[in-house]
Every structure is written in structure tokens, then in C-alpha cells.
N, C-alpha and C positions, 0 to 999 in steps of 0.2 A: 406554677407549681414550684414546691421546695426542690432541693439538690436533691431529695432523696430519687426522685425521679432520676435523676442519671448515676444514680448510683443502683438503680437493676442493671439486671440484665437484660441484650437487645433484645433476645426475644419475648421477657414479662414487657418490655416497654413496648414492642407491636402488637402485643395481647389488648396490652390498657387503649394504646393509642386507638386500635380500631373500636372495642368496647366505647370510648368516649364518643367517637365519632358515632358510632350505631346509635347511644343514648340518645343525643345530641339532637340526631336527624328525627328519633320516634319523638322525642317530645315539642319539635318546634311542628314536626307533623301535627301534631294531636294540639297543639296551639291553632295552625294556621285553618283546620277544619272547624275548630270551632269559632273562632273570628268570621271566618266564608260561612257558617253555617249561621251564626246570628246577621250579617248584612244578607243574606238571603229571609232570611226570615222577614225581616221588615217589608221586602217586597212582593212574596208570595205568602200570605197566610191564609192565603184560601185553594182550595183542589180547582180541577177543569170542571169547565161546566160540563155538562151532561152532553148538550146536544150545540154542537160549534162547527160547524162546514166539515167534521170529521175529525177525529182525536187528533190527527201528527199537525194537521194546520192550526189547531188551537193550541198546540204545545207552542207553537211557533209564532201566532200570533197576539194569544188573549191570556196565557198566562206567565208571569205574571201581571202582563201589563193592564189586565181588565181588573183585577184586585178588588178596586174600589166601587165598580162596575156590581161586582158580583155579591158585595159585600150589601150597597144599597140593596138590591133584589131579596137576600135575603130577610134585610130588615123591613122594607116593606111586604113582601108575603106572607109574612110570620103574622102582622096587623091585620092585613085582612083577611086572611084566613081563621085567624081570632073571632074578627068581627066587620061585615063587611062595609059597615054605621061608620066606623071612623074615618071611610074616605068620603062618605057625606059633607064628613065636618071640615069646611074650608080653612077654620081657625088650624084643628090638627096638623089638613094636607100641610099648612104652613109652617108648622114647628116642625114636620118631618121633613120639607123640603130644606126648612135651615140647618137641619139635623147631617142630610146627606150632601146638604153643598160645602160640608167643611172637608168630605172627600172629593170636591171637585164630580160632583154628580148634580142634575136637576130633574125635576119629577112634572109630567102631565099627568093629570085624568082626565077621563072621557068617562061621558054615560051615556051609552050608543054612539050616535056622531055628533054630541055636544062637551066642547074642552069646558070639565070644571073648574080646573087649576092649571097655569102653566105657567112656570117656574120664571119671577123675574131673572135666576142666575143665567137661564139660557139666552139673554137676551147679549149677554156678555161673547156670545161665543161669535164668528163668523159665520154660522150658517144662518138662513132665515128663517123666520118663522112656519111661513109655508111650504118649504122646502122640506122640513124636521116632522109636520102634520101629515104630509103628503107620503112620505116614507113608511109612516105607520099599518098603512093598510097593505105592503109587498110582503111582510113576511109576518111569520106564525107566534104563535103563542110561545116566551121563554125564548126565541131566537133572535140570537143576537147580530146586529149586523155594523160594517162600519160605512158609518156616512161619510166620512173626513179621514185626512191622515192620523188625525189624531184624536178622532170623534167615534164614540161606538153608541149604539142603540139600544136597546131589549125593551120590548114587551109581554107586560103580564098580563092575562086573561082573569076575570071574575067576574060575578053577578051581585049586584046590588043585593039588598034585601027583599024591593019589589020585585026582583027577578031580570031586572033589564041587564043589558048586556052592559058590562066597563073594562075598564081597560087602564093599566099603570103604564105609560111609557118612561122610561129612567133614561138620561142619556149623561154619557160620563165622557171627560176630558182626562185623556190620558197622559196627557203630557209630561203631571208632573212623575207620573208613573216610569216615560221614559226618561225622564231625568236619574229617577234613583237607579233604574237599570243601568242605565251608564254610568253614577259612583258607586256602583256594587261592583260593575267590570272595572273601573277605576282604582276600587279598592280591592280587587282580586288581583290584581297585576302587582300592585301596590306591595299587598303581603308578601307575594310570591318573590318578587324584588331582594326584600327584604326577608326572606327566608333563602334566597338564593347568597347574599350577601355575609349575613351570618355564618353559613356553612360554610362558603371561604372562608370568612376569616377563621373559624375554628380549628379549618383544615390547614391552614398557613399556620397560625399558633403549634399544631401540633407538628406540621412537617417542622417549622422550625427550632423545635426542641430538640425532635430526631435529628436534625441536619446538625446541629451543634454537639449532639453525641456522638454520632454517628460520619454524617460528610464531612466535619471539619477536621478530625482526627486522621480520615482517610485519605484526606488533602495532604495533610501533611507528614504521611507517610508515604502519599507519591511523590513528595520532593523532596521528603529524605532519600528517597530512594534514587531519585533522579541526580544530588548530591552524590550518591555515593558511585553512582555511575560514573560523575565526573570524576572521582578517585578524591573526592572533598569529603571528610572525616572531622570536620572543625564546628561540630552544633550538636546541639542535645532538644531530644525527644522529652518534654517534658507532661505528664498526663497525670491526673489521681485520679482517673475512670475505675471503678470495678470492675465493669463489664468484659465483655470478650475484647475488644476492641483494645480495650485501656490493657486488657492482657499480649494483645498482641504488640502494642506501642512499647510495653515495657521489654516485648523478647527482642523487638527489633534497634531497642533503645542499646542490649545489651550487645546483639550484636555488631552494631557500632562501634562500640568499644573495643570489641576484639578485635573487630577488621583494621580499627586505627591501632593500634598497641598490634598485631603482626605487622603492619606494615611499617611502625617503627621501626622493628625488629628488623624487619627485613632489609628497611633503610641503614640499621645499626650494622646487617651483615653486610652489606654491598658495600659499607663505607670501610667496615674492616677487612672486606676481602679488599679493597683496592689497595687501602693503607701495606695488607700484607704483603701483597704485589711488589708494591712503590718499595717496604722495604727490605722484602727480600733482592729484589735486583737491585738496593743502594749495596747491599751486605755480599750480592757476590760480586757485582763492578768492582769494586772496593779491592779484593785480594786477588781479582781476576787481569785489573788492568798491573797491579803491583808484578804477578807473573809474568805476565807479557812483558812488563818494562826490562824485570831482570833476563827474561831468556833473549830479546832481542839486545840487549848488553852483552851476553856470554855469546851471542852468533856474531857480533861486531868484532868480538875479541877485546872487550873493554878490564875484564878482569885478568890482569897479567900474569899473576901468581898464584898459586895453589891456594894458598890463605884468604886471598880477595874471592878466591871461584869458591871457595867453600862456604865463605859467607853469603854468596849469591845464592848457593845451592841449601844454605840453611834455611833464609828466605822466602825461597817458592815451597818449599816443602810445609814452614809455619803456615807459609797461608792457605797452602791443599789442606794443612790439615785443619786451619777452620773452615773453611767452603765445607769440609767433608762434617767437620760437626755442625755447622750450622744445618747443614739437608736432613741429619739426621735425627737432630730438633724436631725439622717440620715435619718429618714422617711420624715420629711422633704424635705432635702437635695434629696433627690429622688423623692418626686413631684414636688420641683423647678427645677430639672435635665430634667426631661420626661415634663414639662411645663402642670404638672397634677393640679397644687396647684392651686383651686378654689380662685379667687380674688370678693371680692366687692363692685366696687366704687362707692361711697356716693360724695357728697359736702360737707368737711370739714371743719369749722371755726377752722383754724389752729391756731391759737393764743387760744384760747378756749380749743383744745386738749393737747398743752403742756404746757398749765396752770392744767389740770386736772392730768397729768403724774406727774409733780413736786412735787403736793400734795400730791399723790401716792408715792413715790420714795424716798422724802426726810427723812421719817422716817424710812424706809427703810435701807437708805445709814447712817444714823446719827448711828445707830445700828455700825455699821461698822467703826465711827471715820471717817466719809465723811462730809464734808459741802456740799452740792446742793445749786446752786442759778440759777436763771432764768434772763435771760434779754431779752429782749421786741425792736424790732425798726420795727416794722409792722402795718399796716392798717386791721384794724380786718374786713372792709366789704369785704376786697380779700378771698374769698373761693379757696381750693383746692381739686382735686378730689385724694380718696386713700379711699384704705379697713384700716380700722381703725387698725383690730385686727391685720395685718401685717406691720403695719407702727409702733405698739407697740413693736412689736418682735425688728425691727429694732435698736429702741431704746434703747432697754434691753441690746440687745447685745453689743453694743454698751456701753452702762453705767458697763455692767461686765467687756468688756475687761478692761475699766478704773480701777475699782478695783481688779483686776487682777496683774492690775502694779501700784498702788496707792503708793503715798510719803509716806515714815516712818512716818513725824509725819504733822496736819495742810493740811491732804489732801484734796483739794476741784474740785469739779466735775461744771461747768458753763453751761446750755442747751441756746443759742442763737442763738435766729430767727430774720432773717434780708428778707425786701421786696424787691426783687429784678423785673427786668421787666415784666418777665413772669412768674417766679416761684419763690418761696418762699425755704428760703434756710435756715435749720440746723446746728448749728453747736453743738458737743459736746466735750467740752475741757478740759483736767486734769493739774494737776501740778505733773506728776506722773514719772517714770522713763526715757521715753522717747525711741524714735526707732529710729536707726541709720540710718543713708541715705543708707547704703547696703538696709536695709532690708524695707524699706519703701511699695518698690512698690509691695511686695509680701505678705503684710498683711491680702489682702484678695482673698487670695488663699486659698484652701482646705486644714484642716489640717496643717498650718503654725504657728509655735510658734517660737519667738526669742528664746526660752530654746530651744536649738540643741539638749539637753541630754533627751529632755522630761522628767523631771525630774518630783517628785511627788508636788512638791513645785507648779506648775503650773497647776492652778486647773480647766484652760480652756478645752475645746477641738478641739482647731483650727479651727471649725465649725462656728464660731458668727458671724466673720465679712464677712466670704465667704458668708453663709445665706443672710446678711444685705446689700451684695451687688445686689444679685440675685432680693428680693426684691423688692432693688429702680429701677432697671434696668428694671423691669416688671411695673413699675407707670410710666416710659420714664422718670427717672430722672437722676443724676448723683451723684457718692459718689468718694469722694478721702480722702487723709491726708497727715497733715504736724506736723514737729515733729522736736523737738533736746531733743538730749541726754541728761537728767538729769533735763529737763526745764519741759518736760509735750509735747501731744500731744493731736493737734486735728483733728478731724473726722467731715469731712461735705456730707450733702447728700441733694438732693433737691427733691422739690417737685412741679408738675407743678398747675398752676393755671385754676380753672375751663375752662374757654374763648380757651385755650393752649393748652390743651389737646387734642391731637385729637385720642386719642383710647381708649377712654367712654364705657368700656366695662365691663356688668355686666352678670356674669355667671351663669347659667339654674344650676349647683351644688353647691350645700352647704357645708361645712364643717360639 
């Protein structure tokens, strides 16, 4: 068969399959009857005699093996009963005796108890002559009997034309009779064989279609399955089945997929919770052993004057107070993780708010040898929707990392807002050391500082910009950056505009 065959459905294909096999079986039926009906036919083309030791032992005996038997009788009765002159004629008896010895029969006559004719074919046979005479007078007119295994008798009764009594004895050699019995059984087994054969294979051809639609497909979804038991996600369901099967390959195909892509994930979280772990306890060891150093100094009585204890007592304090910003990072960073962190969005005159931030920040950042400048290319009636107090965080952070990596000397920090179609876009620019194109895209990631060594010099804690991205990601907006080495680097994030926004959503919790 074409593909289109495994292109049904299983159950039109058990429809067809059995249909074919029904067909299949009626027509080699209706063959193998008529094959056994013509080898029968050859050896029985005549009924039972009438009168045979009783019908079921001539069923059993003489038909069809007396056939030929039966067929002489007829043809001689028919003659004499015509005319009873022709068995006068010894020339005739002669043409009829060669007539009937091509069926393995020979013929006496008698008129009264004188043999007119008696057959040279029986001369051929084993029994004798007197033997074959003598049997004539035990049994009756038309009764048949057997002399031999393989020798039967019959005599017919008539009267001459002078009226004397005569008498046809036929006697027939069955042998070759029971020869064709045994290649009609011969060829009955034969057919049967050979219709038993065909039907297997028919029925193998067809299981074997089904098995290749059908078993193969479900082979190998029990060892996908068995794969996935081992937690092995590394193979692919491949199938163009239409059918249910081919539908069910494809949902478990898909589900493969997810279970490997969660289990990335989940491997991505495991690796980042540990990573978080690893650097959270490098980040408080870090200013925790520095405290212990100084306050075991100040119980030694290492600092002997007010000015050395103050600077000890500056010290522990700088570094509580990063332990204490770093924790409150990740408190943070865990309501923006669990998507706990209460947002609430206003309509912002965005031009208004980082006019107010500037104000804020530049005395600030001057502290620090930072110039701040603001520039402006915005439409102040465009409002944007955002939670203020995290749209400052954003900022911050953002303005630390800059000083973080600020220029030796003439450092300046730029915040500019540019009106774009739908949202309103940030930029925050330094002139500061700059990030290499390796490490660009990993900025804001968790925990990510270009100092490899984590060194003490780097006062960040890779927290700010991962923070600032979560954030903007939570207003629907977007944050990237662009940078060269030793030029300065800037950080843009946007913000959608009222109209654009479509997730105006203000939370039942407060901070």
C-alpha cells in the first residue's frame, strides 16, 4: 500500500485492515471450493447405487470408488435394454468390452450357464477364472459385491430375445479409482496448506503495517518515557503520522521540551541561588571580618589617641553601613524575584521629576568632585505612568554605579530625557572608566562587577543595576547600555507614556 494508508486514522486503518482480511478470506474460500469441487468431481460423477449392503456402507465403500463400476452398467443396460440382439453379437460384446476396459472394467456374458464372452482384460487381473464364474451365481440381479481388495462384481439380469435367461457380469478394478481418491485427499490438504499460508502471510503483511504505524511509534514513546524517567531530556520525537498516535508523539514531543527548558531553568536557579549564596557571604565576610579586625584593635588598646579611635570608629560604621545596604538590596531583590514588591502608578510629569532628582543629586555628586548636568528635549504635557519612589531607586542606582567607576579627574555625570513616540526615554551618561564589549551584556546581572577579584576598592554590590532592571521591566519598559573603554558609559531605560501603557495597575498594598 501507498503512505496514504498511514496517513488515516487507527481506527479507518482497523476498519480497512479487518475489511481486507474478511475480503481476503471469502474469496480464497470461494477459490478453494471450487478447486475441491472440480478434483472431486473427476472422481465421483456418478450417485450410489441403489441397492449396496445399505446406503452409509456404500457411502463408505463404492462411492466414489466404484465410479467406473457404475458407469459400465449403465452403459451396457441402456444396449440391452434397447435391444437384447446386441449381446448376441460377439463382434459388438467386443467393441463394448474395449469400450469399458478404458475404465479399468471387463464384461462376461452368459446365456443360461453358457459363457458367451469373457473378457480377455480380466485375464490381467489376479483372481481366476473359476473363481470370478463361480461368484456369479451367490448374489442377485444389480448386486454389487467385492471379490478382492480392489476387485468388485455386479451382475445384470435379461432375457435374450428367444426368451432364455442371460446374464452381464462387469467386473471393475478399482484401483486406479483409489489412486485419484488419494490425489483428491492429496490435493485437498494441498489447497488447504496453501490457503492456510496465504492467510498468514496476508495477516503478517497487514499486522505489519499496523505495527509500523502503530507498535513502532509506541516503542518509542516507551523509551522516551523511560529516558525521561532517567531525567535524560537530550532526544527528539520525530514522526509525520496524522493519526492519533502521530498526535500524541507530537504532544509528548512538546512536552519534552518544556520539562528540558524547566529543568534548565531550574538548573539556571540552583546555580544562581548558590552563586547568590557564595556572594552574599563573600560581601558580608568582607566588612564583617574588617569590624572584628578594628574592634579587636580598640579592646587591645591599639588606637591611642582620639583621632586614630575615630578613624577606627569611622571604619566599622562605613562598613555596618554597607552590610546594612547590601541586606536591604536583597530584601529587595526578593520582592522583585517572588513579584511581591508593591508598585504605584501615578501620572508622572516626567520632565518635572528629573528636574526635582537633579536638584537633589547635584549637591550630592559635587561632594564627590562630580559635575551633574540635565538636558531637556521633551514635551512636558506628555505624562508617564510609574511609582515614583521606584523609578528613584532606578536612578540612584544607576548615578552610583557611575561613581563607582568615575574619571580621576573633571568627572561628569549627564541625565537626558528625549520624547520618543510612546515613551519617554532616559539616558544616564558618565565620562568614566568604561565596560568592555565582553562584559557589556552582563551588567545587569546579579551580583556582576567587572572587578573579577571582588576586590575592596569596589564599593558596589552588583545589586543596582540587576535591581534597576527588574524595575523598569515591571513599568513595561526597557533598559540597555553602551559603553567604550576609557570614554564613559551610558545607561538608558524607558518609560511608557500615559495613553501606552496598558498595565495601569495600582496595588491594594502599600509599602
Amino acid at each position: 500500500m501507498n503512505d496514504w494508508f498511514y496517513e488515516m486514522i487507527i481506527k479507518k486503518q482497523l476498519w480497512l485492515s479487518n475489511f481486507i482480511t474478511i475480503v481476503v478470506t471469502i474469496v480464497l474460500l470461494i477459490i478453494v471450493s471450487i478447486l475441491i469441487g472440480r478434483n472431486y468431481q473427476n472422481i465421483s460423477r456418478i450417485g450410489l447405487p441403489p441397492k449396496v449392503f445399505g446406503r452409509e456402507e456404500a457411502k463408505k465403500y463404492l462411492n466414489p470408488l466404484v465410479r467406473d463400476l457404475r458407469m459400465a452398467e449403465r452403459v451396457i443396460s441402456g444396449k440391452f435394454n434397447e435391444n437384447p440382439k446386441y449381446l448376441e453379437n460377439i463382434e459388438y460384446v467386443e467393441e463394448l468390452d474395449t469400450f469399458v476396459n478404458a475404465s479399468n472394467n471387463g464384461v462376461i456374458v452368459k446365456k443360461n450357464d453358457e459363457i458367451l464372452y469373457y473378457s480377455p482384460w480380466l485375464l490381467k487381473l489376479d483372481l481366476k477364472k473359476e473363481y470370478i464364474v463361480s461368484q456369479i451365481h451367490s448374489f442377485q440381479n444389480k448386486e454389487i459385491k467385492k471379490l478382492s481388495e480392489n476387485i468388485y462384481i455386479e451382475k445384470l439380469d435379461f432375457h435374450f430375445s428367444d426368451k432364455s435367461k442371460g446374464e452381464v457380469v462387469i467386473v471393475s478394478d478399482i484401483t486406479s479409482a483409489l489412486e485419484d481418491l488419494t490425489q483428491f485427499r492429496y490435493s485437498v490438504f494441498i489447497i488447504l496448506i496453501l490457503f492456510l499460508i496465504v492467510i498468514v502471510v496476508i495477516s503478517t503483511i497487514i499486522t505489519y503495517m499496523l505495527s509500523r504505524n502503530i507498535v513502532k511509534p509506541l516503542t518509542q514513546l516507551e523509551n522516551a518515557a523511560l529516558q525521561i524517567r532517567k531525567g535524560n531530556y537530550d532526544f527528539k520525537i520525530n514522526t509525520n503520522a496524522k493519526d492519533e498516535i502521530g498526535d500524541l508523539s507530537r504532544t509528548f514531543e512538546e512536552t519534552r521540551k518544556q520539562l528540558k527548558e524547566t529543568e534548565k531553568i531550574k538548573k539556571k536557579y540552583e546555580d544562581n541561588r548558590n552563586e547568590l549564596i557564595s556572594n552574599i557571604s563573600h560581601d558580608l565576610k568582607t566588612p564583617i571580618t574588617t569590624i572584628k579586625g578594628y574592634i579587636e584593635g580598640i579592646m587591645d588598646g591599639i588606637p591611642t589617641s582620639k583621632e586614630k579611635k575615630d578613624k577606627y570608629f569611622k571604619t566599622i560604621y562605613q562598613n555596618t553601613v554597607n552590610m546594612e545596604t547590601l541586606i536591604n538590596e536583597l530584601f529587595l531583590l526578593s520582592e522583585l524575584d517572588l513579584k511581591e514588591l508593591p508598585l504605584n502608578f501615578v501620572p508622572v510629569d516626567i520632565k518635572a521629576y528629573l528636574t526635582d532628582c537633579f536638584e537633589e543629586l547635584k549637591f550630592y555628586l559635587a561632594e564627590k568632585g562630580i559635575t551633574l548636568k540635565f538636558d531637556v528635549d521633551y514635551n512636558e504635557q506628555e505624562k508617564v505612568y510609574a511609582d515614583r519612589e521606584k523609578i528613584k531607586r532606578v536612578i540612584l542606582n544607576i548615578i552610583n554605579n557611575a561613581v563607582n567607576h568615575k574619571a580621576g579627574i573633571d568627572s561628569v555625570i549627564i541625565i537626558k530625557l528625549t520624547e520618543k513616540k510612546e515613551e519617554a526615554q532616559i539616558e544616564i551618561r558618565d565620562n568614566g572608566q568604561g565596560i568592555s564589549e565582553k562584559s557589556i551584556n552582563n551588567i545587569f546581572e546579579r551580583f556582576y562587577k567587572a572587578d573579577k577579584a571582588r576586590s575592596n576598592h569596589s564599593n558596589g554590590t552588583g545589586l543596582g543595576l540587576y535591581i534597576a532592571k527588574k524595575i523598569v521591566m515591571n513599568h513595561e519598559g526597557r533598559i540597555w547600555a553602551k559603553s567604550q573603554e576609557g570614554k564613559g558609559t551610558s545607561i538608558f531605560f524607558t518609560l511608557k507614556k500615559t495613553y501606552s501603557f496598558s498595565k495601569i495597575t495600582k496595588t491594594e498594598k502599600q509599602p
